[in-house]
C-alpha positions as CSV (number, residue, x, y, z in Angstrom):
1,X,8.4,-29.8,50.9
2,X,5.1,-28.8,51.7
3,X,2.7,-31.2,52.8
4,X,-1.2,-32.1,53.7
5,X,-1.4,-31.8,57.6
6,X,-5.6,-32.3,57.3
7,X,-8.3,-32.9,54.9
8,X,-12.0,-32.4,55.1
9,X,-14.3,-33.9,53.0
10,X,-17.9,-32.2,52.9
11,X,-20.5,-34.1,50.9
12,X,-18.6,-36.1,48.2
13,X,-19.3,-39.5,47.8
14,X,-19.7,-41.3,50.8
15,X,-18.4,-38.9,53.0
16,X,-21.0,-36.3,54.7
17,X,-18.9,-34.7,56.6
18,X,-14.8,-36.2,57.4
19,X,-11.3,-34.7,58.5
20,X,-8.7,-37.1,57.8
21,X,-5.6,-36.3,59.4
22,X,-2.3,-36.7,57.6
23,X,1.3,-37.8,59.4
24,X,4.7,-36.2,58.2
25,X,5.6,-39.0,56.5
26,X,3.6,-42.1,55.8
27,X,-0.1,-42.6,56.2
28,X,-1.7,-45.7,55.3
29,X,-6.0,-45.2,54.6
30,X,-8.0,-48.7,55.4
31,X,-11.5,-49.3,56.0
32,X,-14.5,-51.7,54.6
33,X,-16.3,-51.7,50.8
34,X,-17.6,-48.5,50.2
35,X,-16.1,-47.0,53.1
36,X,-14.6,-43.8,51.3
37,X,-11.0,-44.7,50.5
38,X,-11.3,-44.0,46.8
39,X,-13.2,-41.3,47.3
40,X,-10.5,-39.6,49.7
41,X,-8.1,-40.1,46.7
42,X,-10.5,-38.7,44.1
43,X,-11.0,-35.4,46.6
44,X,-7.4,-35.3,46.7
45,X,-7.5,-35.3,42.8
46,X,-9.7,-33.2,42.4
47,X,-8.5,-30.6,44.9
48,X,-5.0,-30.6,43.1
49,X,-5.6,-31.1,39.1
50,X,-9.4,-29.8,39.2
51,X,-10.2,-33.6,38.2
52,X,-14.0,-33.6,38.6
53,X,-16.8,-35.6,37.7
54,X,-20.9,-34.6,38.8
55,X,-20.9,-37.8,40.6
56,X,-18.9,-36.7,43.2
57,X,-21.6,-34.5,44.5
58,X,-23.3,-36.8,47.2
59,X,-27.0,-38.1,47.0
60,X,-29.4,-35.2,47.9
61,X,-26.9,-32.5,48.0
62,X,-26.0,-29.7,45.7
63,X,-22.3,-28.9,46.0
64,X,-18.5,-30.3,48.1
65,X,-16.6,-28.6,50.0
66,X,-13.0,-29.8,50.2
67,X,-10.7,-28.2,52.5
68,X,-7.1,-28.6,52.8
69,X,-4.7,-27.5,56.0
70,X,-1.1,-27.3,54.6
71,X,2.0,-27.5,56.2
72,X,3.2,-23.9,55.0
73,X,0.1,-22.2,56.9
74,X,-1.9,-22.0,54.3
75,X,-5.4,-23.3,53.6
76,X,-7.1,-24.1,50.4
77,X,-11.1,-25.0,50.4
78,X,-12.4,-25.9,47.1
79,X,-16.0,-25.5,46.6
80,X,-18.1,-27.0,43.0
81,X,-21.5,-27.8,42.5
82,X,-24.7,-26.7,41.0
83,X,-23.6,-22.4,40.1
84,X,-20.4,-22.5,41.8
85,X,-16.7,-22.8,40.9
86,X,-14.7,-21.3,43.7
87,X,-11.0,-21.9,45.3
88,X,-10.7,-19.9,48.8
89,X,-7.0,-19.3,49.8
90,X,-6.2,-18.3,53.3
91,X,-2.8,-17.4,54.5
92,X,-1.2,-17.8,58.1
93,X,-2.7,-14.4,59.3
94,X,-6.3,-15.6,57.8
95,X,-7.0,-13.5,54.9
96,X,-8.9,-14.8,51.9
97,X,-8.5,-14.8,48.5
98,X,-11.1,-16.1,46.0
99,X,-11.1,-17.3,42.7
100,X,-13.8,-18.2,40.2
101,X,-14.6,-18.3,36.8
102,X,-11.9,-20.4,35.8
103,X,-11.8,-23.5,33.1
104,X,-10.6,-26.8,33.9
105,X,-7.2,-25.6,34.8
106,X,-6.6,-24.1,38.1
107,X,-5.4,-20.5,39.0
108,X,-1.7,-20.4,39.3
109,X,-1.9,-19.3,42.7
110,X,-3.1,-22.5,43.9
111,X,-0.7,-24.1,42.7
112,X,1.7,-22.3,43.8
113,X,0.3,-22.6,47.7
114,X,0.4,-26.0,46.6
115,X,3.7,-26.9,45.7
116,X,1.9,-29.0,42.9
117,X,1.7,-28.4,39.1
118,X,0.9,-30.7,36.3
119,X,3.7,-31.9,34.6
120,X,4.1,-30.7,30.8
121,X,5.3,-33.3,28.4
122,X,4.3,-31.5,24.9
123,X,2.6,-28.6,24.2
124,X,-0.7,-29.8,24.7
125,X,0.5,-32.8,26.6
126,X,0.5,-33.2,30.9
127,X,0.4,-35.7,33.3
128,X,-0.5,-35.9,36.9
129,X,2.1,-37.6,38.9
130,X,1.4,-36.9,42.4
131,X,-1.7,-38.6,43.0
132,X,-2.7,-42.1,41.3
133,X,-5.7,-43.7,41.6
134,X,-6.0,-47.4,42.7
135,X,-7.3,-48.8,39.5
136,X,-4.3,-47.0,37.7
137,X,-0.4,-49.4,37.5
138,X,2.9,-48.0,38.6
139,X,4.0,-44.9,37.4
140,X,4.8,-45.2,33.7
141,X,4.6,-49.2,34.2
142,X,1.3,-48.4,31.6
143,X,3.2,-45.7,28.7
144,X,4.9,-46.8,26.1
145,X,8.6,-46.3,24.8
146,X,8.0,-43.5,23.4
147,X,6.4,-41.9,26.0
148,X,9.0,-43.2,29.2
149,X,11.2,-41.4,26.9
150,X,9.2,-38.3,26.5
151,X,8.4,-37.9,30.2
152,X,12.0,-39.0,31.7
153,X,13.8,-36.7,29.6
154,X,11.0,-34.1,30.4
155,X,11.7,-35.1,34.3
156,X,15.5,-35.0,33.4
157,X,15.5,-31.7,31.4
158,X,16.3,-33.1,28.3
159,X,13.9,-31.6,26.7
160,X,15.3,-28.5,25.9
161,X,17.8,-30.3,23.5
162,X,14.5,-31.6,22.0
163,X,13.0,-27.9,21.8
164,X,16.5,-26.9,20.1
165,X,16.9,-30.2,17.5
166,X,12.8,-29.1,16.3
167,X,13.7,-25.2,16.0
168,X,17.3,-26.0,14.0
169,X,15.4,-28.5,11.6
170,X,12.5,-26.0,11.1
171,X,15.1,-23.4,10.3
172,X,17.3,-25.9,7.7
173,X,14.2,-26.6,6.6
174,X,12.9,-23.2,5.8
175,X,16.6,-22.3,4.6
176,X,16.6,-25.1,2.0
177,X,13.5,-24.0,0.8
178,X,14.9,-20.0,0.6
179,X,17.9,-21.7,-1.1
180,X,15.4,-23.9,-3.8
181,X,13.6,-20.1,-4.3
182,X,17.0,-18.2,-4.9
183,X,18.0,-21.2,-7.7
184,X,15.1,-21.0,-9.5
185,X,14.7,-16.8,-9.9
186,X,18.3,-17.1,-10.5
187,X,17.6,-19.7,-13.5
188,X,15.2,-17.7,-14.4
189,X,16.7,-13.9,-14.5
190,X,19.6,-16.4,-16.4
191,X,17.1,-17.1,-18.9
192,X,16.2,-13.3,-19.1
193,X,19.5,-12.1,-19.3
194,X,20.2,-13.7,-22.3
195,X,16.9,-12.6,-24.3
196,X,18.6,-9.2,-23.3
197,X,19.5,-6.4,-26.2
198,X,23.5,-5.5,-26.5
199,X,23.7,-3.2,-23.5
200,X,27.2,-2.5,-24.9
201,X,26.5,-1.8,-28.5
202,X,23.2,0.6,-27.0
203,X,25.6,2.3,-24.9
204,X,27.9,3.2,-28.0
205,X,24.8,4.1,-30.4
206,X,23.3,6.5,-27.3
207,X,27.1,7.9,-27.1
208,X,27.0,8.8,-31.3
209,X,23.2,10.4,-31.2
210,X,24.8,12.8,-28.2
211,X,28.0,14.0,-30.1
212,X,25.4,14.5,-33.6
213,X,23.4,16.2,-30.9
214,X,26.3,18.4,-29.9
215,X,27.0,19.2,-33.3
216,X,23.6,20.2,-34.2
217,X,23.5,22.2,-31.0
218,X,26.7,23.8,-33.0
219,X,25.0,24.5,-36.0
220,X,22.0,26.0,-34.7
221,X,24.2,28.5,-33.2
222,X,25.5,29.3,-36.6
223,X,21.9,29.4,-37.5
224,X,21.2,31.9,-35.2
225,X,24.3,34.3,-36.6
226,X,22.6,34.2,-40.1
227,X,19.5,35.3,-38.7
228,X,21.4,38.0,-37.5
229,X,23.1,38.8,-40.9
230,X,19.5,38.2,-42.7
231,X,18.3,41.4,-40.5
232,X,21.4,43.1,-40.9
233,X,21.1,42.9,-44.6
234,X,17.5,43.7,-44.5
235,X,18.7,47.4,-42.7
236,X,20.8,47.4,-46.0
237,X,18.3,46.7,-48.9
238,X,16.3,50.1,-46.6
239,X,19.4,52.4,-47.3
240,X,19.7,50.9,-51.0
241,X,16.2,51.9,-52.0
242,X,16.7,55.8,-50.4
243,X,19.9,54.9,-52.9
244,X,17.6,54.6,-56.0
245,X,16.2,57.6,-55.4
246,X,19.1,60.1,-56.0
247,X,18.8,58.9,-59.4
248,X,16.6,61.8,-60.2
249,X,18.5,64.5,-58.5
250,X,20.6,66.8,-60.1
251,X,24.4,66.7,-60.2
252,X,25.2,69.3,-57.7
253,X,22.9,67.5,-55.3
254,X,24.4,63.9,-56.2
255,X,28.0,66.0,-55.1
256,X,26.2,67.2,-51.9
257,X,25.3,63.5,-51.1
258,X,29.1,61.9,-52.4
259,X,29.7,60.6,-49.1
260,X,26.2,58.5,-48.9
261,X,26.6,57.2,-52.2
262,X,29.8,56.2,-51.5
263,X,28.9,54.0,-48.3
264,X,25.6,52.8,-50.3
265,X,27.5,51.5,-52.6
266,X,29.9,50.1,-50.9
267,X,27.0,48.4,-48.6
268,X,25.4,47.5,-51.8
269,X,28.0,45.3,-52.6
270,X,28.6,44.0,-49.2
271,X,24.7,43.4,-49.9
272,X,25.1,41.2,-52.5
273,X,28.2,38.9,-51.3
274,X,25.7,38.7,-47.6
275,X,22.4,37.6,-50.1
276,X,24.3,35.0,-51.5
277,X,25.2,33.9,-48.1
278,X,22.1,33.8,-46.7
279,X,20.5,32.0,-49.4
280,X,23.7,29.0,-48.3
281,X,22.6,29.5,-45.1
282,X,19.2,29.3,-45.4
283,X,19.7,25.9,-47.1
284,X,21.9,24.5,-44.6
285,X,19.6,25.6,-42.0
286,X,16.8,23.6,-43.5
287,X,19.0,20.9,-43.8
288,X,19.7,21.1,-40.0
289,X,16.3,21.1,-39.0
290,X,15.3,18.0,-40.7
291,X,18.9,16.3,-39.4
292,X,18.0,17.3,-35.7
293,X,14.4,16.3,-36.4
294,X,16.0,12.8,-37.7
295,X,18.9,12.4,-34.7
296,X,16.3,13.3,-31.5
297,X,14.0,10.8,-32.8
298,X,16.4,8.2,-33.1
299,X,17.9,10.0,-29.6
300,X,14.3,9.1,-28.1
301,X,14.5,5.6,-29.7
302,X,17.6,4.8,-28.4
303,X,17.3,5.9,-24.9
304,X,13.7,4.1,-24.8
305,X,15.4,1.0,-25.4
306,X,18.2,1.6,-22.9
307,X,15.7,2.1,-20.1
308,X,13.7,-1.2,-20.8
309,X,17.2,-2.8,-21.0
310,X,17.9,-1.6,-17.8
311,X,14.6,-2.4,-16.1
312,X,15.1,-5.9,-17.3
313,X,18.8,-5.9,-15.6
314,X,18.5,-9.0,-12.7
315,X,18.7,-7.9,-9.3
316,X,20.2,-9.6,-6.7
317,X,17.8,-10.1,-3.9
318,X,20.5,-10.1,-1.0
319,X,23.2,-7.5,-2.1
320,X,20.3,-5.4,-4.3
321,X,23.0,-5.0,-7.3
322,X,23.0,-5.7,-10.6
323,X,24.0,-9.4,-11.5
């Protein structure tokens, strides 16, 4: 355990200039009104939880100096006054460190040398246990309930369990409310679901339009073979008309040409049966056009309708499926 072994006072309160030196084990301070006992508690304060108040600064002067021998080798020598705010820390082979600038808590580093940290009851809760001042009661004789709790289960480390009982009722808290959240968009994709279209009876009218879309894709390719035959026949009505004109030759030339006139008129014939075809043809291809006209529109329709069914289609927020 490390200890005070000395104590010099420099200019606070009533003490100009005093070293106080400490025993191992009990010391006992004693002395008239006025005579500098409190003060050597408030130094002692002050030196260990940065306690300070300006009247600690004696009359006439303009900063203390408080330094502190320790029983690990160390010394400490607090300096405060008018543009100052310094802790000097010596070790056993006498180098210095300074620190400055601080707030009202002190560097970790003195309280390290020290031995001494306030002791944290909350998270913006500490006490100072080590050094009481004479006006103050017993420890905790003063606190209430509550607080003897607080502190001798903080002393007691109990408070971890505390730590742990806050975080798992913050987290049944938060998962009750996740819980409420999932009910209520599950009520309400419920509620959706139901103002849904038949996905089942779209499925079936999408699955007719394709097959009448296969079978116009069928006839368009007989389409396309009468276009052929309507060019084919075209070639034919050419040979037909250099036909018409052998009418006026003679009947030794009509002999010389027997063998065209018989294939013309054979293709003449075959000309006639092919017009009549292509004149069906032509009819049913009209008719095609305006049934594929009629089926992709109602193709469009349909699959319009199956994609805002489907974007209406619940999804779970923890698997991401469809409900």
């Amino acid at each position: 355990m490390i200890s005070i072994k000395s104590l010099r006072l420099q200019n606070f309160q009533a003490h100009k200039d005093t070293t106080i030196a400490f025993d191992d084990y009990f010391n006992c301070i004693i002395g008239s009104t006025r005579s500098g006992k409190s003060s050597t508690v408030r130094a002692l304060n002050f030196l260990i939880y940065n306690v300070w108040h300006d009247a600690y600064v004696r009359h006439g002067c303009t900063r203390v100096v408080i330094t502190a021998t320790l029983s690990n080798g160390y010394t400490i020598t607090r300096i405060k006054g008018d543009k100052i705010n310094q802790v000097d820390i010596k070790d056993a082979s006498g180098k210095v460190k300074a620190y400055d600038s601080f707030g009202t808590n002190l560097p970790k580093e003195v309280c390290d040398v020290l031995g001494i940290h306030p002791l944290q009851i909350d998270e913006d809760e500490f006490i100072t246990s080590n050094v009481v001042d004479q006006d103050e009661p017993m420890f905790l004789l003063k606190e209430s309930g509550p607080a003897k709790t607080k502190i001798l289960s903080r002393l007691a480390g109990l408070h971890w369990i505390d730590f742990a009982l806050k975080d798992l009722n913050k987290d049944r808290r938060r998962l009750s409310g996740e819980t409420d959240n999932l009910k209520t968009s599950n009520f309400e994709l419920n509620q959706k679901l139901h103002k849904l279209p038949d996905l089942a009876g779209a499925k079936v009218q999408v699955a007719q339009v394709r097959a009448r879309y296969t079978r116009l894709c069928e006839l368009q390719a007989y389409y396309n073979t009468g276009l052929a035959l309507k060019a084919s026949i075209a070639s034919w009505k050419g040979q037909y008309a250099e036909f018409k004109k052998l009418k006026d030759l003679n009947f030794v030339d009509l002999i010389k040409h027997a063998t065209i006139a018989q294939d013309l008129y054979q293709s003449y014939h075959k000309l006639q049966d092919l017009s009549y075809r292509l004149e069906g043809i032509d009819t049913s291809a009209r008719n095609l056009a305006s049934a594929r006209a009629a089926i992709q529109k109602d193709q469009k329709e349909l699959e319009h309708q199956l994609e805002e069914a489907k974007m209406e289609v619940p999804i779970c927020p923890t698997c991401k499926r469809e409900l």
